[in-house]
C-alpha positions in Angstrom: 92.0 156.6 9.8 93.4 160.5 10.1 88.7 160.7 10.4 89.5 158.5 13.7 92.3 160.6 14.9 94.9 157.5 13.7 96.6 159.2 10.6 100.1 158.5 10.6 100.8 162.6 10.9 98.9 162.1 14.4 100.4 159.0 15.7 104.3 159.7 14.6 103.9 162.5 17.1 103.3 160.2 19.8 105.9 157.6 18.4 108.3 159.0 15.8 109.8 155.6 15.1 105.9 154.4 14.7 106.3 152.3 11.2 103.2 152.6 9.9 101.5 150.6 7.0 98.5 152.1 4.8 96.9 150.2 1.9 94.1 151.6 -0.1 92.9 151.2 -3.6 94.8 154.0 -5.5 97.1 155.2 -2.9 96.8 158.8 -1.4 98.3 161.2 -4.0 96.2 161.5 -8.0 92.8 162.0 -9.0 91.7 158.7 -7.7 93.3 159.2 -4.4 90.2 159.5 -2.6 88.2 156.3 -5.1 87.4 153.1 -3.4 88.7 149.9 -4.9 88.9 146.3 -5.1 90.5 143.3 -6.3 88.9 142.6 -10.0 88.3 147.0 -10.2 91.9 147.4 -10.1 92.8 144.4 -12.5 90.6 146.2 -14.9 91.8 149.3 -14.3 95.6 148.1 -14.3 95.3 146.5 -17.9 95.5 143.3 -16.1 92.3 141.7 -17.0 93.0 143.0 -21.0 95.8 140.3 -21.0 94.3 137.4 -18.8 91.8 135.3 -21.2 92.0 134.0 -24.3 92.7 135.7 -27.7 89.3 135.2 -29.2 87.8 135.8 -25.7 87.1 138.8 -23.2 88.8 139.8 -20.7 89.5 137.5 -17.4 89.8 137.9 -14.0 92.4 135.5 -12.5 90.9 132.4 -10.3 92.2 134.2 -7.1 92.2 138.0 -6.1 95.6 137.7 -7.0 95.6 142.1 -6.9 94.6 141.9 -2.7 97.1 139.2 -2.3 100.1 141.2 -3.7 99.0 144.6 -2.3 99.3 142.6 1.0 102.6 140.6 0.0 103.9 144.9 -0.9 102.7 146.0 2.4 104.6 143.1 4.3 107.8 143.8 2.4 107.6 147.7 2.5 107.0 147.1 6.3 110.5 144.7 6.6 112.5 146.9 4.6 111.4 150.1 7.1 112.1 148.3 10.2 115.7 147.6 8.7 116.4 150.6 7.8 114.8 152.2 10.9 117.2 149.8 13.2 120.0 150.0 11.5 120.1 149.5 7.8 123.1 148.8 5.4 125.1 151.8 7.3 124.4 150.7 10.5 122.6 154.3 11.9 119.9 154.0 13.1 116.6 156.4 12.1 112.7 156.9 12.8 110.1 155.2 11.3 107.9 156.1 8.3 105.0 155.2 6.9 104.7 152.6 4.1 102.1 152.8 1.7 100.7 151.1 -1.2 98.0 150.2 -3.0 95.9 147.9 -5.4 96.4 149.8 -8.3 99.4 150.1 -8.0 100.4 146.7 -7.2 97.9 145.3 -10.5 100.1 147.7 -12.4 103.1 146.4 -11.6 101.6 142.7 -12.0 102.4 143.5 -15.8 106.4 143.1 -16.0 107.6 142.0 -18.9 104.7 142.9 -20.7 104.4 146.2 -19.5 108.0 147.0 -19.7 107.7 145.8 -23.6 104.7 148.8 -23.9 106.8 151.3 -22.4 109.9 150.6 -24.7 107.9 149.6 -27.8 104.5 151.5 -27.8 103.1 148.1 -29.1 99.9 147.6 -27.2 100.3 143.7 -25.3 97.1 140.5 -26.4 96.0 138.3 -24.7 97.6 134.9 -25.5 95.6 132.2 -23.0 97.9 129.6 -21.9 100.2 130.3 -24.7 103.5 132.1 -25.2 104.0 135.0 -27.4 107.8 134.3 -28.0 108.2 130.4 -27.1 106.2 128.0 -29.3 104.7 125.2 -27.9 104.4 126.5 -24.8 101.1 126.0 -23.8 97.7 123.9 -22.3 96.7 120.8 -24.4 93.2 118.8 -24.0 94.7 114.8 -23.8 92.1 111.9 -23.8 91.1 112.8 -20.1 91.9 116.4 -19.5 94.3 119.0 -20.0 98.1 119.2 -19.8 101.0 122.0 -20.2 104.1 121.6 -22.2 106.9 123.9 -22.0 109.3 123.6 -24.7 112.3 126.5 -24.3 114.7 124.9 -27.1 115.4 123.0 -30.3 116.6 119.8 -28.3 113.8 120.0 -26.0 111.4 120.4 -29.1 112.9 117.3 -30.7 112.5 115.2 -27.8 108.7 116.2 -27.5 108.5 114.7 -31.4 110.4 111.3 -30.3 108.2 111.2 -27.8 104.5 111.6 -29.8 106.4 109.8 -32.4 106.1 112.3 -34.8 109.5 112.9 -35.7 108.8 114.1 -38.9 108.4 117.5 -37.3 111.9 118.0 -36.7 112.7 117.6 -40.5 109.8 120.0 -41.4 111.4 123.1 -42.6 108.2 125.0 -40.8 109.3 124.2 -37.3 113.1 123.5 -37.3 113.9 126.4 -35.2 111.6 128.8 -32.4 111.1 131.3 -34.7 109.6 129.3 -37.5 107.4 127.3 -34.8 106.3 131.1 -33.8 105.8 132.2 -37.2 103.8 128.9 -38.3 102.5 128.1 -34.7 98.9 127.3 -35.6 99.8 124.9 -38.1 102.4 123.5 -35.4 99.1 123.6 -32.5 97.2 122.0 -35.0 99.2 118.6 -35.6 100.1 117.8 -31.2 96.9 118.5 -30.6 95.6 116.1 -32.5 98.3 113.5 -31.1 98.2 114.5 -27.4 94.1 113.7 -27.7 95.1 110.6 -28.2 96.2 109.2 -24.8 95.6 110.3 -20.9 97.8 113.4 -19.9 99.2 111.4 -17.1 100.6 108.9 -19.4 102.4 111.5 -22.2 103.3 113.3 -18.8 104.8 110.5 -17.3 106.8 109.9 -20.5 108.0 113.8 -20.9 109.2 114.1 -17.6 111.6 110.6 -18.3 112.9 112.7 -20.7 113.5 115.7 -18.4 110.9 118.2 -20.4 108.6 120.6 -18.2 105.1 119.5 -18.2 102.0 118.8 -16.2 98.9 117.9 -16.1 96.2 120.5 -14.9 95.2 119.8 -11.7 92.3 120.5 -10.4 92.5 122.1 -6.1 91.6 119.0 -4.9 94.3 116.8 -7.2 97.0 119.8 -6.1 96.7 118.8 -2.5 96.6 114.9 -3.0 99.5 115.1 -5.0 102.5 113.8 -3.3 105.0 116.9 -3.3 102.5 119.1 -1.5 102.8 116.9 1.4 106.5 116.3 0.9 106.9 120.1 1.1 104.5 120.4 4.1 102.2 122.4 2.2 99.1 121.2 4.5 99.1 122.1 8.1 96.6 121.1 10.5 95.9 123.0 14.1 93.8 122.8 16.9 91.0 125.2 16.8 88.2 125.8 19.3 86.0 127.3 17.0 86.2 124.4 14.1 83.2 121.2 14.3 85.7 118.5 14.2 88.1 121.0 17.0 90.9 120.9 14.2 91.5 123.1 11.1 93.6 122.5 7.9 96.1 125.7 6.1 98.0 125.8 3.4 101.7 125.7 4.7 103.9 128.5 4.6 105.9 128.9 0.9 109.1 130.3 2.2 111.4 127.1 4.0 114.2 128.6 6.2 117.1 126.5 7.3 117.9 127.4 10.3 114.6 129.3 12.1 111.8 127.6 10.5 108.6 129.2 10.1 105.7 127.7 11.9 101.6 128.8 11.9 101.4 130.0 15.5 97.2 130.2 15.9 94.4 129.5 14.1 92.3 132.2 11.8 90.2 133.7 14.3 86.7 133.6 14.6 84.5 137.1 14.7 85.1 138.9 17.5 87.4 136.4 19.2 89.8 138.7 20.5 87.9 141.8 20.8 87.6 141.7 24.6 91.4 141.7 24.7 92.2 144.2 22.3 90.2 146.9 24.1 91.6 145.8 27.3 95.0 146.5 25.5 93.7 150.0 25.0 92.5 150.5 28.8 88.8 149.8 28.4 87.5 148.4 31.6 85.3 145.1 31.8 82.1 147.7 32.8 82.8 149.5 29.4 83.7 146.5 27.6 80.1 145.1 28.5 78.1 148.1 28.3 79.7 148.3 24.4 78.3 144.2 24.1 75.2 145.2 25.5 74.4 148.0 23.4 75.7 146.0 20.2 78.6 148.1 19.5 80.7 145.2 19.8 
């Protein structure tokens, strides 16, 4: 942008309350400032992709670019907290804008938490662990008769209820697996035995009987069973909009995550289509329609 004569140096001149947002791959200080990036080249670089995957496997890249979505989700957040400070903040003065940076590296590095945090304090260098937990056993994806399933147990009682359950109560007495700790230290042994007995039915039918009981599980759904599934529509989670640009003249969006009481949020328009609005933009910036068409006809636009 600063190439284009848009820097934020240039443009706070003109503005200086201008709050100005600027995502790149590594962010404009370091060696790498000047790198190009993407999604799966910053989980690698992050360490991300050395803890997604199974323990036997490689390395994974999540099923969405879940590096550009949270470099976006920074920007919006870095943007809300400048415009409260800039208008007002928790003192109530009132200041100028700034510019609000960040980046895909940095926001896969950050991804880590915990398991980053536990590096920095430890020195212990984090594994993969698939579906699994490294401190919570079982806590993990199962294969049933027709498909896979999670089960989450946090506790003793919630472990002896999964045992009532795939009536194999003998678990509980099993000096192995009596408490956490001993289910971490024996876990394979532990893996071993449910697997075997969750194989036995349909994960919607041990699901089914685990959530009677109040214990965190689900099956593992695929997209298509996530949106037919009864509490995505309960929560809204499925919006369809007129569109001018859609076949059918209507288009279907995933809802908006965040429910507020008392000014609900709403999807005001459509995705655009290419070049939709690019008439009115430059008309924003004072182009005339002569200029306009002489940039369509020489297929700058």
């Amino acid at each position: 942008m600063e190439e284009l004569g848009l820097g934020y140096d240039t443009l706070r001149e003109i503005n200086p309350k201008l709050i100005y947002s600027s995502i790149s791959g590594y962010g404009t200080t370091g060696p790498k400032a000047k790198a190009a990036g993407y999604d799966v080249i910053a989980a690698a670089e992050s360490g991300f992709m050395s803890i997604t995957g199974e323990p036997d496997g490689p390395p994974m890249k999540t099923g969405v670019a879940i590096c550009d979505i949270m470099t976006g989700l920074h920007a919006a957040i870095g943007i809300l907290a400048s415009l409260y400070s800039r208008d007002g903040g928790p003192d109530g003065a009132r200041r100028s804008g700034q510019k609000v940076e960040s980046s895909l590296f940095e926001s896969a590095l950050s991804l880590s938490f915990n398991v980053g945090s536990s590096f920095l304090n430890s020195g212990e260098e984090a594994q993969r662990w698939g579906t699994s937990h490294p401190s919570i056993v079982p806590y993990q994806a199962f294969e049933a008769q027709d498909g896979y399933m999670i089960i989450g147990t946090t506790n003793n009682r919630q472990f002896e209820k999964l045992c009532k359950t795939l009536e194999l109560e003998e678990l509980k007495l099993d000096s192995r697996f009596g408490t956490n700790s001993q289910r971490v230290k024996n876990r394979v042994e532990l893996i071993e035995i449910l697997g075997e007995r969750l194989k036995s039915r349909p994960a919607s039918e041990w699901v089914e009987k685990l959530n009677d009981l109040g214990l965190p599980c689900s099956r593992v759904n695929s997209i298509q069973e996530a949106f037919q599934q009864p509490q995505t529509h309960a929560r809204r989670m499925i919006q369809e909009m007129d569109c001018d640009h859609s076949s059918s003249g209507k288009i279907h969006l995933i809802g908006t995550p965040i429910k507020l009481s008392e000014s609900p949020l709403t999807i005001r328009s459509a995705p655009p289509a290419l070049s939709e609005h690019t008439k009115e933009i430059l008309s924003d910036l004072e182009y005339t329609d002569e200029q306009v068409h002489q940039l369509a006809k020489d297929s700058v636009i």
